[in-house]
Backbone bond lengths (Angstrom), bond angles and torsions (degrees), N, CA, C in turn:
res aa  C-N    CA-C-N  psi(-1)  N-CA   C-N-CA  omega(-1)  CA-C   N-CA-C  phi
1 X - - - 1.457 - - 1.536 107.64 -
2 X 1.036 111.48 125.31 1.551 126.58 -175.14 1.934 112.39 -91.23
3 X 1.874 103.44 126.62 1.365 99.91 -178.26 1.754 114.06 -41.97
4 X 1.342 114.64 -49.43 1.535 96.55 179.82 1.191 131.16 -48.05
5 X 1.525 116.29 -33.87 1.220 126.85 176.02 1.399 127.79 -63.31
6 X 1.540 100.43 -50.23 1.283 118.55 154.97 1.862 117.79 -34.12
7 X 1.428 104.03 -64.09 1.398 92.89 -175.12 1.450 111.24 -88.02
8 X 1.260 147.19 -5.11 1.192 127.57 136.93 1.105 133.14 -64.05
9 X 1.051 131.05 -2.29 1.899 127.27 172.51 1.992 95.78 -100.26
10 X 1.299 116.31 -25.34 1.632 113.66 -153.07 1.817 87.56 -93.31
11 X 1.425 107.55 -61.30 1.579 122.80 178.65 1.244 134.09 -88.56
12 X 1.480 112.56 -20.76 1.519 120.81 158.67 1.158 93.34 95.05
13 X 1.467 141.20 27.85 0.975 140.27 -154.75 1.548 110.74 -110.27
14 X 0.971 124.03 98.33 1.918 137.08 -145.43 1.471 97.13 -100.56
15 X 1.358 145.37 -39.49 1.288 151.39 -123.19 1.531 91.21 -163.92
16 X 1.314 142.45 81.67 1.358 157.88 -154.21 1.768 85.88 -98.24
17 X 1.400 140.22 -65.00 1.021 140.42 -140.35 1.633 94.33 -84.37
18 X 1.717 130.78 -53.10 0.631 129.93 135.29 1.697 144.49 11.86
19 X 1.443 103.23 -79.06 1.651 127.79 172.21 1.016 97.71 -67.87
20 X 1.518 130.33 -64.38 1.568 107.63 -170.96 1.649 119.72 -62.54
21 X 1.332 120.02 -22.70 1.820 135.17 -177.62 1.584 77.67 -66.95
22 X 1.063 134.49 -87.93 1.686 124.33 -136.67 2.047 95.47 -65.42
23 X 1.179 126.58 -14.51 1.216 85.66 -144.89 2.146 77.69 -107.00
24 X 1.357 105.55 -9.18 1.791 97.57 163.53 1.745 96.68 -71.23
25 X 1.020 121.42 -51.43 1.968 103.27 178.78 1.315 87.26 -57.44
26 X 1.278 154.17 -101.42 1.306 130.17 -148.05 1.556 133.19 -18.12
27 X 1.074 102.30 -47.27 1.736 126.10 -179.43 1.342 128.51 -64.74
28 X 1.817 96.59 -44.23 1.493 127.61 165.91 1.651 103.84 -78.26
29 X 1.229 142.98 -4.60 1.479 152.19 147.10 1.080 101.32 -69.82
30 X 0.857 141.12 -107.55 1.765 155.36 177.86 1.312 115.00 -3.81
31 X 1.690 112.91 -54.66 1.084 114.43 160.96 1.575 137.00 -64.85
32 X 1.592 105.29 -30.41 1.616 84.52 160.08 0.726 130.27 -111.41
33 X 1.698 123.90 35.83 0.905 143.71 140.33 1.568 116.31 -42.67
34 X 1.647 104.92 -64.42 1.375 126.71 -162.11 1.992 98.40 -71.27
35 X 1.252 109.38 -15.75 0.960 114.99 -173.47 1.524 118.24 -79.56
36 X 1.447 102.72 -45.34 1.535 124.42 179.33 1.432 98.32 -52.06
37 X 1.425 107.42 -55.81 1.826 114.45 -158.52 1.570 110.50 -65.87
38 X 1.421 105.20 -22.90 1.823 123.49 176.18 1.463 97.99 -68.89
39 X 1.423 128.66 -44.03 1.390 117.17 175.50 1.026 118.11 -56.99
40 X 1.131 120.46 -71.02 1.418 133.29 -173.59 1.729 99.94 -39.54
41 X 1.120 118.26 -83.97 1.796 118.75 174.09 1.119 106.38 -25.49
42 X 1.351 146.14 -99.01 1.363 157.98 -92.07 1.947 93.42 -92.57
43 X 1.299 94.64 -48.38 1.829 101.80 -174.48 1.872 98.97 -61.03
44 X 1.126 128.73 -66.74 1.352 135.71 -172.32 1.676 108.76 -47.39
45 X 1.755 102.46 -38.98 1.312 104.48 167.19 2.019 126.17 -67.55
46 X 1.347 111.84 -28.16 0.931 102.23 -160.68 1.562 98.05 -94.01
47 X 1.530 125.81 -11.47 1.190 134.94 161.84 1.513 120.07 -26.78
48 X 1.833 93.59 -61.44 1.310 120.34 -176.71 1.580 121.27 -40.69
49 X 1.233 94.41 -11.04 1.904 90.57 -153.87 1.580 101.95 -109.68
């Protein structure tokens, strides 16, 4: 049984090269996301002190 196969019958996952492309932009979103919000905090914080 072959991984592609595997994850299309288990995950439905049709477009392997695909699924993995959107979901690193997902990740790479999120993260600078998490990144942006670290700016904003960290400076206002270090003000404080």
């Amino acid at each position: 049984m072959g991984l592609h196969w595997l994850l299309r019958i288990v995950l439905g996952v049709r477009d392997l090269r695909a699924d993995l492309h959107e979901n690193m932009r997902a990740r790479l979103r999120r993260a600078a996301d998490i990144a942006e919000r670290e700016s904003l905090v960290r400076p206002r914080a270090a003000q404080g002190r």
